[in-house]
C-alpha beads as a LAMMPS data file, in Angstrom:
LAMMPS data file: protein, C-alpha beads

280 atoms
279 bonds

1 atom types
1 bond types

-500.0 500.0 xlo xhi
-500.0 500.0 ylo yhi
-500.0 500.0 zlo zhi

Masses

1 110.0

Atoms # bond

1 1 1 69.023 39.291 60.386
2 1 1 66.398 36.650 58.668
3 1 1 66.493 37.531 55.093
4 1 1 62.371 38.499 54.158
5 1 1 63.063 38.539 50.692
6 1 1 59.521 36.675 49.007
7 1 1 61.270 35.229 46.476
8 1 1 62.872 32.769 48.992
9 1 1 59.723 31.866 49.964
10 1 1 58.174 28.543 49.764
11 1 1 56.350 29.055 46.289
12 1 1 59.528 30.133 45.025
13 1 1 61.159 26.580 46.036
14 1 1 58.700 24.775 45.199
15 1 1 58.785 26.434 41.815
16 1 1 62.514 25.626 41.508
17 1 1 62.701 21.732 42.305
18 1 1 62.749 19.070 40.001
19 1 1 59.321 19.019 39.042
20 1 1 59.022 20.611 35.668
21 1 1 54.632 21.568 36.355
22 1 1 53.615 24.868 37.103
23 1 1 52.466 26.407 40.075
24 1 1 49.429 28.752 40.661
25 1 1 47.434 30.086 43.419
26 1 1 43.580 29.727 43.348
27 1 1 41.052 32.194 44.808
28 1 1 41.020 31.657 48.456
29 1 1 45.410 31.123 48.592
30 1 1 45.396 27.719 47.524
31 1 1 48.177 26.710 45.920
32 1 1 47.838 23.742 42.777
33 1 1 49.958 22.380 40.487
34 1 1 49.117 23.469 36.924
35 1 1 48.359 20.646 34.549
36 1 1 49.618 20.701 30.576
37 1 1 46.786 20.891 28.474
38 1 1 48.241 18.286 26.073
39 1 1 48.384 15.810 28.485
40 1 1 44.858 16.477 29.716
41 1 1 43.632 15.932 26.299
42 1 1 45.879 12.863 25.684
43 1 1 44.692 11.438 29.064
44 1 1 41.006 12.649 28.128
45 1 1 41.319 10.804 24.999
46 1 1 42.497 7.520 26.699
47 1 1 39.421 6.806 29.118
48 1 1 36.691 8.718 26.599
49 1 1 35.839 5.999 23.483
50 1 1 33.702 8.983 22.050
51 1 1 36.374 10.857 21.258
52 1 1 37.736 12.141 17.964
53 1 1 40.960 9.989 18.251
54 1 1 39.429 7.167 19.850
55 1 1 36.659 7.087 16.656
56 1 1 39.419 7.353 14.438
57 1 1 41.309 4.443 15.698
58 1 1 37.804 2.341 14.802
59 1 1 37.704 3.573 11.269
60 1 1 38.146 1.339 8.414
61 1 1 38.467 1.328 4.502
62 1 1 36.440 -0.237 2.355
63 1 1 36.245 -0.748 -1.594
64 1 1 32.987 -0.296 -3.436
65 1 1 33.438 -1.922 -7.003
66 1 1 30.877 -0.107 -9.288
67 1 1 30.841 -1.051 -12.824
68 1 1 34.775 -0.417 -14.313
69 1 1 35.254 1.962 -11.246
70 1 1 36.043 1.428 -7.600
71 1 1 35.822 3.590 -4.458
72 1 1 37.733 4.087 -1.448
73 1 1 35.672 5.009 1.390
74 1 1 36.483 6.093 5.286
75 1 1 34.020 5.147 7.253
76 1 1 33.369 4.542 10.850
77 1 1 33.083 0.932 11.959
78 1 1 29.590 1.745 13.376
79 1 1 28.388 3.160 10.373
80 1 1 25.492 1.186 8.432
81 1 1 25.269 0.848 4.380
82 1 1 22.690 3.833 4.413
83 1 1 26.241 5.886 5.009
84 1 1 28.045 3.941 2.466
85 1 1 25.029 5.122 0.219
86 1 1 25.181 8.482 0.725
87 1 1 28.799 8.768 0.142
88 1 1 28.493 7.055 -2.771
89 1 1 25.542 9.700 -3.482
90 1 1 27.984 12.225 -3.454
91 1 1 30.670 10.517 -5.512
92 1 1 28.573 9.238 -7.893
93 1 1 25.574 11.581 -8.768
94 1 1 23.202 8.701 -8.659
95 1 1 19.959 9.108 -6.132
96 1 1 19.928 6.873 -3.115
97 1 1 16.706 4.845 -4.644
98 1 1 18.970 3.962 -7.348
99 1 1 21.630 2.366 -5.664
100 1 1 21.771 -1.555 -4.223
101 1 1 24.785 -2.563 -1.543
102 1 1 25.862 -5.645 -2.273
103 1 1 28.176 -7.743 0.274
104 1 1 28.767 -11.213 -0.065
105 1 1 26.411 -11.794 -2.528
106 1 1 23.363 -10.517 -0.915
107 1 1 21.782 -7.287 -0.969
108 1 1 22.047 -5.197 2.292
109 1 1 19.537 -3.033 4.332
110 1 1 19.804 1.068 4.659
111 1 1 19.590 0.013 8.601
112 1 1 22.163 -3.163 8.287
113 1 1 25.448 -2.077 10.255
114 1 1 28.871 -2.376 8.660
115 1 1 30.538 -4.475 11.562
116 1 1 27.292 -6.711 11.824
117 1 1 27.466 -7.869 8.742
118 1 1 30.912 -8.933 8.758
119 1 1 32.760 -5.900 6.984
120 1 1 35.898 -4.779 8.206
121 1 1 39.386 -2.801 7.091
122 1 1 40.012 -3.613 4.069
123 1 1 35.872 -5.306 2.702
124 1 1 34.953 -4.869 -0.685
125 1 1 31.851 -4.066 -1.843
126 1 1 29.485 -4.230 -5.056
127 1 1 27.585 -1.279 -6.086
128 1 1 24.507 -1.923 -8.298
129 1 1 21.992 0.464 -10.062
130 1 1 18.368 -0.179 -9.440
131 1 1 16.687 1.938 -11.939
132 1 1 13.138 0.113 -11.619
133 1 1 12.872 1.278 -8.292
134 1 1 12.983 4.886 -10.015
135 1 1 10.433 4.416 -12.651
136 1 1 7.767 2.532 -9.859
137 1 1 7.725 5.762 -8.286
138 1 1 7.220 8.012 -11.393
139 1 1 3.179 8.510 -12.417
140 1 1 2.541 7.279 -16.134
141 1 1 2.418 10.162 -18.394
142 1 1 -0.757 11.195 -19.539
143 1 1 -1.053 11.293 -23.415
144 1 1 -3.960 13.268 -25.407
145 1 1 -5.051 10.251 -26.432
146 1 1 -5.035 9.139 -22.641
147 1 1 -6.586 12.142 -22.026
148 1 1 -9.063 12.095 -24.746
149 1 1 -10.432 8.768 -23.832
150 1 1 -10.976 9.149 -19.995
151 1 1 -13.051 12.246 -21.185
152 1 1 -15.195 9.773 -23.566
153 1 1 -15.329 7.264 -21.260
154 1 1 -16.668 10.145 -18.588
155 1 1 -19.190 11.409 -20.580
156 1 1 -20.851 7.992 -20.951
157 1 1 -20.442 7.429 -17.267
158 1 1 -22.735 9.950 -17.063
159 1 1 -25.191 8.958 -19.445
160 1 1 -25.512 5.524 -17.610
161 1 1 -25.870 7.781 -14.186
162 1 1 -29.500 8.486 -15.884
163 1 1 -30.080 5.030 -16.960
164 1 1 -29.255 3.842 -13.588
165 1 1 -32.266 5.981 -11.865
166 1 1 -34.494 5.248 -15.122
167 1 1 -33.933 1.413 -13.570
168 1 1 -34.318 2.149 -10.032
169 1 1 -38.176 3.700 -10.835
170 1 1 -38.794 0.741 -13.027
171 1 1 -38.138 -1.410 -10.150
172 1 1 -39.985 0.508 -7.571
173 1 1 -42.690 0.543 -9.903
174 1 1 -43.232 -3.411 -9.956
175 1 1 -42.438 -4.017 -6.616
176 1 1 -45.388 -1.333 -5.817
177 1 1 -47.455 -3.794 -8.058
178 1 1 -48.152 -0.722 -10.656
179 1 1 -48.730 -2.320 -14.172
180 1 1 -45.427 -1.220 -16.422
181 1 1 -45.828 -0.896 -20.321
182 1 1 -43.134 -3.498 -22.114
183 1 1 -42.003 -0.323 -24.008
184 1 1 -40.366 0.977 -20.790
185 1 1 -38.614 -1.932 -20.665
186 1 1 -37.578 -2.005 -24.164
187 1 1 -36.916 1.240 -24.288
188 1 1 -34.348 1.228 -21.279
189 1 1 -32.806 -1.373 -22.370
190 1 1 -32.074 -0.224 -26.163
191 1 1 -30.299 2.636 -24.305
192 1 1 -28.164 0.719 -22.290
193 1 1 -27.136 -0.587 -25.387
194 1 1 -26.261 2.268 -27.335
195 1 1 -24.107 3.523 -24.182
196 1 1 -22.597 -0.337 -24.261
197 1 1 -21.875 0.415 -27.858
198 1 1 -20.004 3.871 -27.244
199 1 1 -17.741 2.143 -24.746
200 1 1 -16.827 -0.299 -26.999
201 1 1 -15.720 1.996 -29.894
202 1 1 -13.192 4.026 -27.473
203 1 1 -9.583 2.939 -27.247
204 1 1 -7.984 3.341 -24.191
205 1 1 -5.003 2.540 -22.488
206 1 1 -3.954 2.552 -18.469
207 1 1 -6.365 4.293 -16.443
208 1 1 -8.489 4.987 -18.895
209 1 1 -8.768 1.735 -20.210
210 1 1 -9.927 0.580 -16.224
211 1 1 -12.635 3.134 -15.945
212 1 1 -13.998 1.717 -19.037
213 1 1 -13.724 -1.950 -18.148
214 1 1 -15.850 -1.027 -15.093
215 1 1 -18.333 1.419 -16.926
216 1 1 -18.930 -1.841 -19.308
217 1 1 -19.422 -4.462 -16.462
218 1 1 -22.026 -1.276 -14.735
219 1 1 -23.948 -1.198 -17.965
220 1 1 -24.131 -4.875 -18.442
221 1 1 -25.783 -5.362 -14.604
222 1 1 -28.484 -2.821 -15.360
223 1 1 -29.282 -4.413 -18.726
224 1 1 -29.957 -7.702 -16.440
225 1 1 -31.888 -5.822 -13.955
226 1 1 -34.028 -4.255 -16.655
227 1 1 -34.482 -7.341 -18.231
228 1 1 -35.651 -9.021 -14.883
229 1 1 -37.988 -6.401 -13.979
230 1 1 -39.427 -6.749 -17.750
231 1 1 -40.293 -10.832 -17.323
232 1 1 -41.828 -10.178 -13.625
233 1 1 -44.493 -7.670 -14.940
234 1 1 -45.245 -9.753 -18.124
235 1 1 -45.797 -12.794 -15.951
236 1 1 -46.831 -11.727 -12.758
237 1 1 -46.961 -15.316 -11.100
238 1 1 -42.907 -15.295 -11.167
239 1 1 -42.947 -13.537 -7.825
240 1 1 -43.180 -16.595 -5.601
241 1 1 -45.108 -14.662 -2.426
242 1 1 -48.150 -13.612 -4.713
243 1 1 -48.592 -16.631 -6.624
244 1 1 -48.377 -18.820 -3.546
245 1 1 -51.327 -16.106 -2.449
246 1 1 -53.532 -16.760 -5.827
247 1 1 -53.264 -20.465 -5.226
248 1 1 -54.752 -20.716 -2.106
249 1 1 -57.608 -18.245 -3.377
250 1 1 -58.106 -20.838 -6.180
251 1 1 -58.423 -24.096 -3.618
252 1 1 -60.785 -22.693 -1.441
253 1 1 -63.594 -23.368 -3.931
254 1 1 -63.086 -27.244 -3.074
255 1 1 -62.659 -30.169 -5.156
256 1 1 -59.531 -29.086 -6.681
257 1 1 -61.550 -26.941 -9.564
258 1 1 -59.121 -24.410 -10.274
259 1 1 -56.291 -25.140 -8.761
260 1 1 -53.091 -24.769 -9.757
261 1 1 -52.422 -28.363 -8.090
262 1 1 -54.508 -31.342 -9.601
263 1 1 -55.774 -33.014 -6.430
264 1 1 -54.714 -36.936 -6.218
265 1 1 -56.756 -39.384 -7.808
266 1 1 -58.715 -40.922 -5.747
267 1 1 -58.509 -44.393 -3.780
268 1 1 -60.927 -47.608 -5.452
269 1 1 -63.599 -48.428 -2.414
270 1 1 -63.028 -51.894 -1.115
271 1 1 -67.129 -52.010 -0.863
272 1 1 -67.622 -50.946 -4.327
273 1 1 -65.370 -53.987 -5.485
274 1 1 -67.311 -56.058 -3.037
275 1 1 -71.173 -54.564 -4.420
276 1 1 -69.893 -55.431 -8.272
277 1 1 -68.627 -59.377 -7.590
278 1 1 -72.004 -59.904 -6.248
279 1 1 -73.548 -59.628 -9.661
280 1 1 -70.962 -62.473 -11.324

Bonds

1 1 1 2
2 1 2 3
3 1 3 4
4 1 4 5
5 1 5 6
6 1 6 7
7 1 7 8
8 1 8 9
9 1 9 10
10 1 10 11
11 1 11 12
12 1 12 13
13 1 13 14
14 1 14 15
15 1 15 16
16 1 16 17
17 1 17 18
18 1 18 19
19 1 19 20
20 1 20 21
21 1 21 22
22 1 22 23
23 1 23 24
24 1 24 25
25 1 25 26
26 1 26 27
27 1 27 28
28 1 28 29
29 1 29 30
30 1 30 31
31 1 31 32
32 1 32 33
33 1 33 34
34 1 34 35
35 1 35 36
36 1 36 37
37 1 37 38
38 1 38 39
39 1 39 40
40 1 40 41
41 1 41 42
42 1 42 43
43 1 43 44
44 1 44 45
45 1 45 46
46 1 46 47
47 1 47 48
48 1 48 49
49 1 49 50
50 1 50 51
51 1 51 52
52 1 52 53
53 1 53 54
54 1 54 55
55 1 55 56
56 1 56 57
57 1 57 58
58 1 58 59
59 1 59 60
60 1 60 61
61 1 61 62
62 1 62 63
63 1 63 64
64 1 64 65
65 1 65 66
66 1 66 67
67 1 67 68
68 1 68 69
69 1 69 70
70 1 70 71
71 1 71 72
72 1 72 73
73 1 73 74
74 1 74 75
75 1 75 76
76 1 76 77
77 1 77 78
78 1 78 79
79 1 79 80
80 1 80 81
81 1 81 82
82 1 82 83
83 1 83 84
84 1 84 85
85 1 85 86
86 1 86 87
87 1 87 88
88 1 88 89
89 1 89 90
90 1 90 91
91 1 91 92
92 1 92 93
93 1 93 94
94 1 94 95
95 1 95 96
96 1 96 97
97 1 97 98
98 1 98 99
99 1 99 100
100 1 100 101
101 1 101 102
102 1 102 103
103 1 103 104
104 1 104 105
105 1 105 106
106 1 106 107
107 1 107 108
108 1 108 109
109 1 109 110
110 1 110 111
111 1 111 112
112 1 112 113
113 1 113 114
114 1 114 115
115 1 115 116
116 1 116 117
117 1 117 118
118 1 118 119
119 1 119 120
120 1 120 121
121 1 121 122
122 1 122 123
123 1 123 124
124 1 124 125
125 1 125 126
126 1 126 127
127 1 127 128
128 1 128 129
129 1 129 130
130 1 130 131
131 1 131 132
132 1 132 133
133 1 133 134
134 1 134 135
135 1 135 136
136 1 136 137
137 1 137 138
138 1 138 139
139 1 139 140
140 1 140 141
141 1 141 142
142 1 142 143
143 1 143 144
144 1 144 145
145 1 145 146
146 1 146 147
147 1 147 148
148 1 148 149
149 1 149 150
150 1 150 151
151 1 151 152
152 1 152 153
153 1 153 154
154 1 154 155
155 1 155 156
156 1 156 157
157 1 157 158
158 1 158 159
159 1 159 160
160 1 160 161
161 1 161 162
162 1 162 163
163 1 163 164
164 1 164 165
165 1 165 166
166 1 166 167
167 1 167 168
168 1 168 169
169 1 169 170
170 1 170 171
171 1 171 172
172 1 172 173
173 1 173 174
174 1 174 175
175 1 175 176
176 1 176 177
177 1 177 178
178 1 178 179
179 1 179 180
180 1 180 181
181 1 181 182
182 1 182 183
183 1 183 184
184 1 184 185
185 1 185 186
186 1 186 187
187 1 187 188
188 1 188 189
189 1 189 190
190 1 190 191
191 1 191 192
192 1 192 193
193 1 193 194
194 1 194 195
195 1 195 196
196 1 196 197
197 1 197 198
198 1 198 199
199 1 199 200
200 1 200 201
201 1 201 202
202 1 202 203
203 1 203 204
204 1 204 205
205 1 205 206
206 1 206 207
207 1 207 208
208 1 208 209
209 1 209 210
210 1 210 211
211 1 211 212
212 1 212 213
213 1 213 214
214 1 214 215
215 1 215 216
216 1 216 217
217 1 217 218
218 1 218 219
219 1 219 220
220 1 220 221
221 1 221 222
222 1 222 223
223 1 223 224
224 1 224 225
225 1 225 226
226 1 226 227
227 1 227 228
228 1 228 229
229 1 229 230
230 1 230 231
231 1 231 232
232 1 232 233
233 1 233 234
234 1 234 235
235 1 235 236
236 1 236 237
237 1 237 238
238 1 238 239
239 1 239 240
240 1 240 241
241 1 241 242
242 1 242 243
243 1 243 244
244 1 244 245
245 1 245 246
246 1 246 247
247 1 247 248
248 1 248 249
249 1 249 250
250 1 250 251
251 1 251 252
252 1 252 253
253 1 253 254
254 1 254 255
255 1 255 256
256 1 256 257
257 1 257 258
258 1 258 259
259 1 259 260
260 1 260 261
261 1 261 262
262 1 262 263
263 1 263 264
264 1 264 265
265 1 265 266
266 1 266 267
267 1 267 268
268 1 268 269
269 1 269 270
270 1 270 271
271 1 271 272
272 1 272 273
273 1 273 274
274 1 274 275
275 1 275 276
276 1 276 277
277 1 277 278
278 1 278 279
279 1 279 280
């Protein structure tokens, strides 16, 4: 009688040959061969450069000299010296503005890569503190006497705001033709000078010490405009277009009387010369 015992069945032979790999049935009575998982993964890591091992293998180790001190760093060979910075960040305590790669001699970019620039297993390094990068990007410090002085040199800005529209009606006032007293003038000016004065007498420093350079240069343009407008109304012929206009008014009474051109002397008559040899 045929023996119907399973276990002589063909999975069971198949499970007892030489072959050391596992057997299972799939959904559906397929039957596979069971892989090891170690060997997937070694296999996985042979044809996959992304993996862990396979970025491992491209690591190197460099030296960063640093003052009296060195470090050993692992790095990837596709990493750039922004990494190396902020390991050294971390073993240091320094900020990454402070720090300068050196390699060869020559300072390195954040964005330079390791293997680009001719590092490999093994490289040293020079690590350099930049502390003037730090204090560019700190503000000055405002002192009270900083602060005391902007305030001064404020509150004269605004006096000179007043002067500045005093000036603008002075000029619309002679360009209208309307007769301006020389006081105005005088007075405006004496003004401006008293405010010149203040700005003189304030010590500054920094930004303070700007504002008041350009309040002084402000002042000293207004005194010129005032002083402008002041010789055009005393002497009214200075403005080209109206004395131009009083000068014609003046030749159109003939024969140069009045004029402010003296007409050219006039040509000796050929028959006058003629009419006075007839009497030698």
């Amino acid at each position: 009688m045929e023996n119907e015992n399973p276990s002589f069945g063909p999975i069971s032979m198949m499970h007892n040959s030489s072959d050391d790999s596992e057997w299972e049935v799939r959904p559906g009575g397929m039957l596979v061969q069971r892989r090891d998982d170690a060997a997937s993964s070694s296999d996985q890591s042979l044809q996959d450069p992304d993996s862990a091992s396979a970025v491992f293998s491209q690591s190197m180790k460099i030296t960063v000299s640093h003052a009296s001190s060195q470090h050993d760093l692992h790095l990837s060979a596709h990493s750039s010296f922004g990494d190396v910075k902020k390991a050294l960040v971390e073993k240091t305590g320094l900020e990454a503005s402070e720090l300068k790669i050196l390699f060869r001699g020559l300072e390195k970019d954040d964005a330079d890569q390791l293997q680009a620039a001719g590092v490999k297993d093994g490289s040293k390094v020079v690590l350099v503190e930049d502390h003037t990068k730090t204090v560019e990007q700190q503000p000055p410090l405002m002192t009270q006497e900083m602060l005391k002085a902007l305030a001064a040199v404020k509150a004269v800005s605004g006096e000179v705001d007043k002067l500045s529209d005093r000036a603008v009606a002075l000029e619309v006032a002679v360009n209208g033709g309307t007769k301006v007293a020389v006081e105005e003038f005088d007075m405006t000016a004496e003004l401006l000078m008293r405010q010149l004065l203040k700005l003189d007498g304030i010590e500054a420093d920094g930004e303070a010490r700007v504002q008041r350079r350009a309040e002084v240069r402000r002042v000293q343009k207004l005194q010129e405009i005032v002083d402008n407008l002041k010789a055009r109304c005393s002497n009214p012929f200075v403005d080209q277009s109206k004395a131009a206009a009083v000068s014609t008014e003046w030749e159109s009474f003939g024969n140069g009387v009045g004029s402010l051109t003296p007409p050219p002397p006039a040509s000796p008559s050929a028959s006058v010369t003629q009419d006075w040899e007839k009497f030698d």
